[in-house]
N, C-alpha and C positions, 0 to 999 in steps of 0.2 A: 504494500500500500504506500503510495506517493507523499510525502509533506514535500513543504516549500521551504529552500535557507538559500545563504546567501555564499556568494564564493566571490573571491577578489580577484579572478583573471580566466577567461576560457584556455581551455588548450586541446591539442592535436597530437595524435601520438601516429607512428608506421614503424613498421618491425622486419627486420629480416630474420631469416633461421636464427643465428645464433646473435646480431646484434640487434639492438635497439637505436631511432634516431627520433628525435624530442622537437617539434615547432611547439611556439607559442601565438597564436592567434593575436594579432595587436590590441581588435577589441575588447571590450571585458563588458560583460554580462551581468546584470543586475541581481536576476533570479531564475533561481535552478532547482529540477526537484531533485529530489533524494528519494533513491530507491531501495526496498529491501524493508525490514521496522518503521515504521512510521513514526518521524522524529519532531518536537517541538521546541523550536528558537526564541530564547526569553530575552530580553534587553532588562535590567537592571542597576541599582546604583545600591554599593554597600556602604555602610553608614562604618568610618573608621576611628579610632582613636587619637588621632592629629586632626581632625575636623574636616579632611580632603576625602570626600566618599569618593570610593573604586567603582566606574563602571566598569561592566560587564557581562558579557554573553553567556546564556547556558542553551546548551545541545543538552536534550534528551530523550529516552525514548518514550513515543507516547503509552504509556501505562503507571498504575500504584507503582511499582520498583518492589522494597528495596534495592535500588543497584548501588554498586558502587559506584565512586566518583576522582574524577580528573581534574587536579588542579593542573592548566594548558597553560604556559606562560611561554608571552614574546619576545623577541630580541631588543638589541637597542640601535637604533638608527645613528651616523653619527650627526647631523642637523637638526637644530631645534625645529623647521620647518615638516622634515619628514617624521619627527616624533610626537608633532602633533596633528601626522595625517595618520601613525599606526592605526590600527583595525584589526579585532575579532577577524573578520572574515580572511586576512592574509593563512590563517590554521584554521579557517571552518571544515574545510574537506579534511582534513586528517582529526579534526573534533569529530567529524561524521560518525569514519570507523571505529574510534571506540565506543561512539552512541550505540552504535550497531550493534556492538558487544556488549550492551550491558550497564553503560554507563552515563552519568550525568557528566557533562564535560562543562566545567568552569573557566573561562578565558579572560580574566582581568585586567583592564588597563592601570598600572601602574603610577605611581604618581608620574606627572611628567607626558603622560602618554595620552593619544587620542583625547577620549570624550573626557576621562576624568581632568586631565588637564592640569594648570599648577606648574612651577618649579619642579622638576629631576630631579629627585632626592639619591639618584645613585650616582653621582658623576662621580668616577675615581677621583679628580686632580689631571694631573698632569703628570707625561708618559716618565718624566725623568726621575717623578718621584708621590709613584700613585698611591692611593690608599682604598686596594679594594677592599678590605675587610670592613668598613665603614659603609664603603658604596655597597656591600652584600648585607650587610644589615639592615639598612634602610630599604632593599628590595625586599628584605624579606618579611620584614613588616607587613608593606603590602599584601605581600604571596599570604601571608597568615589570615589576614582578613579576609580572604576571598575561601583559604580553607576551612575558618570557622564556622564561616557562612552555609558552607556547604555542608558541612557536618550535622546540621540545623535545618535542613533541607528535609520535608516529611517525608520525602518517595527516595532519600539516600541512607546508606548503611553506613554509618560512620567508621566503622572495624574496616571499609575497604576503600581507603584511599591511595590514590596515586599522584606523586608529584610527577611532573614533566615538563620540559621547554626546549624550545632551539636555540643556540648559540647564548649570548644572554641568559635568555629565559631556561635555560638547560642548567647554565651554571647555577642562578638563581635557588632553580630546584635543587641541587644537590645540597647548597650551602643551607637552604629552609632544612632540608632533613637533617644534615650534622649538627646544625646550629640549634636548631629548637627541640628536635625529637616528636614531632607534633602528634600525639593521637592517635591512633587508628590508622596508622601508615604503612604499607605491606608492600612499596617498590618506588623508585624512582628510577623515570627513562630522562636520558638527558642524550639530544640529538644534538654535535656540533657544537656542546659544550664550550665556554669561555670568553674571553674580553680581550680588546685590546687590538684584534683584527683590523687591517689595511689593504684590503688585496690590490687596491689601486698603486697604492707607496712602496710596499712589501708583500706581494706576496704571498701566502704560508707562514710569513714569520711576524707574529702579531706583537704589539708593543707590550713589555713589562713580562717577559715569558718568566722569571722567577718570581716575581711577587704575584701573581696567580698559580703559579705552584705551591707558593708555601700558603694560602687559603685553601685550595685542594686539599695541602696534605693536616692541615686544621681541621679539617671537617671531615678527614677517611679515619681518623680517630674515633670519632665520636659518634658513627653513623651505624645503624641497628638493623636497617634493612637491604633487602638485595638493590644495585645500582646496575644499572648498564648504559656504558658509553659510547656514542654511535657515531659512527665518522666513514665523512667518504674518500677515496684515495685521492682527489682533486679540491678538497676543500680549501678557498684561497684565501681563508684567512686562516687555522689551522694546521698547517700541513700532519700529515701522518708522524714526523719526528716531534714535533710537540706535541700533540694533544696524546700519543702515547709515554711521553715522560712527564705529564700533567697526570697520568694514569697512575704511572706509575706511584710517583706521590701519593694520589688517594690511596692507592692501596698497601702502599709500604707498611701499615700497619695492622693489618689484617682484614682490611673492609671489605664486605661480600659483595666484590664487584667484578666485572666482565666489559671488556672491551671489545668492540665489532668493529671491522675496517671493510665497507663496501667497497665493491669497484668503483671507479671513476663513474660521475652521473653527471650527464651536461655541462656546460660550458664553466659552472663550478657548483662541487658536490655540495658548499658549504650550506644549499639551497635544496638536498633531496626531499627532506623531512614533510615542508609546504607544499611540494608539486603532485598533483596528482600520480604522474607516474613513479615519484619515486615509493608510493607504496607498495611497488612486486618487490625492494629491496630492503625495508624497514617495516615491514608488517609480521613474514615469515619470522624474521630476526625477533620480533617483542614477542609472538605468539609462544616461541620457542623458548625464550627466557624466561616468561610467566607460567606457562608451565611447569617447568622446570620449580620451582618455587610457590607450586601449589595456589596459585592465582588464577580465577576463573575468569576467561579470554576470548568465547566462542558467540561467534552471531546468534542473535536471537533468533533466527526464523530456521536456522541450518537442520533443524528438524520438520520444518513443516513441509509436508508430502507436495504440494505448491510449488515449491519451489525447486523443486530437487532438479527440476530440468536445465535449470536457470543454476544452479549452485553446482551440478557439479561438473568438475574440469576434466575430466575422465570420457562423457559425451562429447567436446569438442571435436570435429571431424580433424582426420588432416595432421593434426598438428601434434608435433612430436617433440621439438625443440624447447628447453625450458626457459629461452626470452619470451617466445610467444606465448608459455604458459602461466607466465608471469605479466605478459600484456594483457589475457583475459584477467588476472586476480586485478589489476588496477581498474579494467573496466568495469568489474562488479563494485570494486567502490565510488565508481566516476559520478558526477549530477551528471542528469539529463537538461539536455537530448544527447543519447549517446550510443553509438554504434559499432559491432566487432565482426570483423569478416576476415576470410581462411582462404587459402587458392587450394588449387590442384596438388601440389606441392611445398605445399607445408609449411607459408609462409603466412603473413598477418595483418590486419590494420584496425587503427580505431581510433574512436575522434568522441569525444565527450567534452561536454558544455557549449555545446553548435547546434544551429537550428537545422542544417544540411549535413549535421553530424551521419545520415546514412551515406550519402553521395563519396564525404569525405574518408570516411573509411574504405569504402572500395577504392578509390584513388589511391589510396596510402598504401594496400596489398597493393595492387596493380603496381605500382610502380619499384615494390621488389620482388615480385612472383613471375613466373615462367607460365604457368599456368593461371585458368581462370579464378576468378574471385568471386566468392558470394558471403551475402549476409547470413551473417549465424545467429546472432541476437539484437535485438533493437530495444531501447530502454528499458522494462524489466520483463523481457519475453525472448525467449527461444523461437524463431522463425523459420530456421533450419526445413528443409524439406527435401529425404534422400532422392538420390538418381531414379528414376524409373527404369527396371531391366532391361534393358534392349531399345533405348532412344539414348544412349550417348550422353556426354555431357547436361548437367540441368541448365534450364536457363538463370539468370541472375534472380534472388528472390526480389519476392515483391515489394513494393513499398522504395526501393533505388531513386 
């Protein structure tokens, strides 16, 4: 069943066998449904402690609950002008998927940021002589108000919370969990973790790389639940030699954490987390470590006989290759309009958040298939219709 949310950018995906290549549509789109649970987008403002109420978005799924709940927190732009156009919707779509699973996804603008507005109460200083433990403090302030809230929340189970954020917002999480210890806390994901990043000036190699290590390793001290640290091989503000000796630090001291190094993702990975597509490469990875740690992680509907045609990746014709079978898992989490098609030979396309989203999918295979292409799925339906014995080739499904 269909609701309506919001996403911050269309985009386009086409696949070959073994790789994948990524457009981004210039336009951006207002409003997109979401397919799968039927999910409900809240606007709110938390009343805080400093007198600066937190707005903030909540994803969840339409029902009583109890589910558990995601506290989702964002990066830090470096311009006062782009940190007061931040937005919820820049992580709606990856809020989606854990709606989908179960959960109330909390996304809070920080002091400083978008709608709640105010003074940045985290600016380190200056690169020559920062003070992030300060500037971690004051984020996590905020981050607490938005977890409290949410603990307090009728249709949330407070025994199941998760911290998590990108880049900023990732480190944020970690240092909320070592720092405070809050509650009810059973994981933190932290995507592209840390501060300090320049990919324009530097790089991979972000300003102040030891005094965001020894906060790191302040907070792998003190920290009680499983972490996992997520990075891509092209992230251009942490490269893979820091944000793994950043790791290291946290866990010099026995913290129950894991480290995951994607392959290279786009023009730079420090960006997979947000993209639609990069969920074939961060979704398996959290599912797998939740697991593992006895945290319940599984879409709500992956039971209901409905959908099972639509869910499972096993009926897909054709396709053998694990980019393309990883290009259908992103397309099951994509907003609509959105569409996935297969060739002769075993290759792929799919375009999600497009009104022409079917057209563009067959173009996308078409242009690395040998064989022909046809539609497999079209927003939340299986379309698929085998050959007939003894007429050849089928024609293109319907609806093209």
């Amino acid at each position: 069943m269909a609701g309506q949310g919001r996403i911050a950018r269309t985009v386009v995906f086409f696949c070959a066998l073994l790789t994948c290549l990524v457009a981004t549509a210039a336009r951006a789109q207002d409003e997109h449904s979401y397919y799968g649970p039927r999910l409900i987008e809240e606007k709110v403002r938390i009343p805080s402690p400093n007198g600066r109420a937190i707005a903030a978005t909540i994803l969840r799924p339409d029902a009583p609950g109890p589910f558990g709940a995601v506290i989702l927190n964002h990066g830090v732009s470096a311009s006062a002008r782009e940190r007061a156009r931040e937005s919820s919707d820049l992580l709606i779509n990856a809020a989606a998927v854990f709606a989908r699973r179960g959960y109330a996804v909390v996304l809070p603008l920080r002091r400083g940021f978008g709608e709640t507005g105010g003074d940045m109460a985290e600016d380190p200083g200056s690169c020559s002589n920062p003070d992030y433990k300060s500037a971690e403090q004051n984020a996590a302030d905020d981050v607490m108000v938005a977890y409290n809230y949410a603990r307090g929340l009728p249709y949330v189970d407070g025994n199941r919370m998760i911290l998590a954020g990108q880049s900023a917002g990732g480190m944020v999480a970690v240092f909320t969990a070592g720092s405070r210890n809050p509650q009810g806390l059973v994981a933190v994901l932290a995507f592209a973790a840390g501060r300090g990043g320049d990919p324009d000036i530097n790089p991979g190699v972000p300003c102040a790389i030891e005094p965001v290590a020894r906060v790191f390793e302040m907070v792998g001290k003190n920290i009680h639940v499983p972490v996992l640290f997520h990075y891509a091989e092209n992230d251009l503000f942490f490269s893979p030699k820091v944000s793994r000796a950043w790791f290291d630090r946290f866990n010099a001291n026995g913290a129950n954490a894991e480290y995951m190094l994607q392959p290279a993702f786009g023009r730079d990975g420090h960006y997979l987390f947000g993209d639609t597509l990069g969920v074939r490469y961060w979704l398996p990875t959290v599912e797998s470590f939740l697991a593992r740690h006895g945290v319940t992680f599984a879409r709500l509907d992956q039971t209901d006989p409905d959908r099972q045609p639509l869910l499972a990746f096993d009926r897909v014709p054709n396709i053998k290759s694990d980019a393309c079978k990883g290009l259908y898992r992103a397309f099951l989490e994509s907003p609509g309009p959105r569409a996935y098609a297969v060739s002769e030979d075993g290759r792929c396309g799919f375009a999600g958040g497009l009104q022409d989203a079917k057209d563009i999918a067959i173009k996308q295979c078409g242009n690395v298939a040998k064989g022909g292409c046809r539609l497999y799925a079209v927003d939340d339906a299986v379309i698929w219709k085998e050959n007939i014995a003894g007429q050849g080739s089928a024609a293109p499904a319907a609806g093209r």
